[in-house]
C-alpha positions as CSV (number, residue, x, y, z in Angstrom):
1,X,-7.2,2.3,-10.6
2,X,-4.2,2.0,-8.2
3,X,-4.4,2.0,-4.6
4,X,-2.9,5.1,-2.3
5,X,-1.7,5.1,1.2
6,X,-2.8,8.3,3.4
7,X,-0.8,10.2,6.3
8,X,-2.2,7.3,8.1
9,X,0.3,4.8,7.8
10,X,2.1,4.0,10.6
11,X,4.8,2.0,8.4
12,X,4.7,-1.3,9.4
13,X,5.2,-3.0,6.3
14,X,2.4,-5.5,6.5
15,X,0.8,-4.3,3.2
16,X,4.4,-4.6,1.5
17,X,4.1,-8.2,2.3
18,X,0.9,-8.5,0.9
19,X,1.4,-7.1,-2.6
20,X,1.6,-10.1,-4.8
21,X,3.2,-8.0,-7.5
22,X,5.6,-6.0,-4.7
23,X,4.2,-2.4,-5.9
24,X,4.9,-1.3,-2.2
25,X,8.2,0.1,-0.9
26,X,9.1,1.7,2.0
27,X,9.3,5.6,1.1
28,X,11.1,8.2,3.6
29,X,8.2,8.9,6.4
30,X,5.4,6.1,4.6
31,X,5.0,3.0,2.4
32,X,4.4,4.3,-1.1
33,X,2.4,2.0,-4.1
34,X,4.1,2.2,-7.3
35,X,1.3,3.0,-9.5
36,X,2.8,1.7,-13.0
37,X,3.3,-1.8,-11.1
38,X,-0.3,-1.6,-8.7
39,X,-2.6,-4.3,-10.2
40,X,-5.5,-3.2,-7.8
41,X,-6.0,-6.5,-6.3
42,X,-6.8,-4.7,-2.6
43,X,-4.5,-7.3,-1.5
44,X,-2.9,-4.4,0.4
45,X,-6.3,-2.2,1.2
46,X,-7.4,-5.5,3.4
47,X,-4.5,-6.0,5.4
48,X,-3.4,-2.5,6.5
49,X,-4.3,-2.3,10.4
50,X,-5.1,1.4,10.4
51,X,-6.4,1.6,7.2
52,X,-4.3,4.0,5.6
53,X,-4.8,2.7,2.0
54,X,-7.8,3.3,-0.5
55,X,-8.3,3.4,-4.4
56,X,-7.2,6.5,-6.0
């Protein structure tokens, strides 16, 4: 299952930089995960400060 960020993000970019397979990009108001690419490692889930991110 791939990972999701909410309305919540706040778009820093730290979960970007912890993707190990860069499946993050920044989108036009939000980071978005590339679901195709998302290897759901929760790399990204644990990082995120405001915890916008969660499994789909």
């Amino acid at each position: 299952m791939a990972y999701v960020i909410s309305d919540a993000c706040i778009s820093c970019g730290t979960c970007a930089d912890g993707c190990p397979v860069a499946a993050i990009t920044a989108g036009d108001s939000q980071y978005d995960i590339n679901a195709d690419v998302c290897i759901s490692c929760g790399a990204c889930e644990s990082v995120c400060p405001v915890s916008a991110i969660s499994e789909e």
